[in-house]
N, C-alpha and C positions, 0 to 999 in steps of 0.2 A: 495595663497588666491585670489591674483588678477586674475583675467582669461579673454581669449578672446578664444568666440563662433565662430566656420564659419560654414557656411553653407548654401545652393543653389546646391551643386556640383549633377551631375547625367552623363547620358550618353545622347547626342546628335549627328547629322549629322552634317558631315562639311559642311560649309557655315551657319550654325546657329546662334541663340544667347544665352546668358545663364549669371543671372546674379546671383552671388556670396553675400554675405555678413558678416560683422564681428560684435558683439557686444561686446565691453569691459565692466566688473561688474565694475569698476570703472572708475569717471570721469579723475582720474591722468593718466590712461592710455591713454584716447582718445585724452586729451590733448595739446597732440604731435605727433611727424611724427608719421605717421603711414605708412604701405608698405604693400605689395603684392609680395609673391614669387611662386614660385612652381616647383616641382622635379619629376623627371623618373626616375626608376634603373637603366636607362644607360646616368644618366644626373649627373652632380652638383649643387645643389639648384642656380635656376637661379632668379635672381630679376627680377619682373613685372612693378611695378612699386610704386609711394609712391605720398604721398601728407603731405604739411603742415599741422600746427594747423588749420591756419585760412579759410583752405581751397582755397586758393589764388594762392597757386603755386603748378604744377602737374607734374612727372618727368615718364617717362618710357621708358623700356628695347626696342631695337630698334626691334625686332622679332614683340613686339605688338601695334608698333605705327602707329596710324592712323586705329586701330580696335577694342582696347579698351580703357574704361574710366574709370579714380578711383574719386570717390567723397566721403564726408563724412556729416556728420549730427550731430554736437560735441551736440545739446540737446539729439537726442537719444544715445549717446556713439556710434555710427556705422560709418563702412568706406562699401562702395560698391564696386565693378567692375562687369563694366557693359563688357561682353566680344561680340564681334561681331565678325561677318565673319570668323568662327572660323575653322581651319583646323587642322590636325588629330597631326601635330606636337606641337598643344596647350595642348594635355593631359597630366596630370599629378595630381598629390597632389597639389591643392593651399593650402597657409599658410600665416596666415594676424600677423602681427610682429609690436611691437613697440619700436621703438628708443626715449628711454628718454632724450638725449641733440647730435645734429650734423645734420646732413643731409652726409647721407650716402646710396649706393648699394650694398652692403655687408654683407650679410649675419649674419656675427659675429659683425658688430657693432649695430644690436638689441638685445632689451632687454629681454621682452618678445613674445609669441610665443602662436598661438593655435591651436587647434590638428588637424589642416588640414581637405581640404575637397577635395572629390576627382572628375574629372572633364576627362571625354572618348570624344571625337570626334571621332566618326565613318565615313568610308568612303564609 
């Protein structure tokens, strides 16, 4: 019943920008961590990156740091990523997850999950 939306994903040039977003249907979801993943067929779902409740502290995967940003908006239930300077090894499915108690990059220690969005850099 609970569910998180994403969506923004399309196809772009590298060096572009493109931004993502997620909506949780409930506030228990948005709550908390929330994160940022995404996967290739010839990857492992890799973590992007995550942010707090409060918004106050932001963690990311070393591939994307210093190119994107994760914010969130806990009245709208929404988390962003904002993605920059983006290069062709950025594509894949993203997929906006939430961790209901820890701080974790791991894939398995969230909760829930939404049905991904999908994201081409072209070269």
């Amino acid at each position: 019943q609970a569910q998180l939306l994403e969506s923004g994903g399309r196809s772009v040039q590298a060096g572009g920008s493109l931004s993502l977003s997620c909506v949780a249907s409930e506030d228990r979801l948005s709550s908390n961590v929330m994160g940022w993943f995404r996967q290739t067929p010839r990857k492992e779902r890799e973590f992007v990156a995550l942010i707090s409740w409060s918004g106050g502290t932001a963690y990311y995967g070393d591939s994307v740091k210093g190119r994107f940003i994760i914010s969130r908006d806990n009245a709208k239930n929404t988390v962003y990523l904002q993605m920059n300077s983006l290069k062709a090894e950025d594509t894949g499915v993203y997929y906006c997850a939430v961790m209901l108690g820890g701080w974790s990059t791991e894939p398995e220690d969230y909760d829930y999950w939404g049905q991904g969005t999908q994201v081409i850099v072209s070269t």
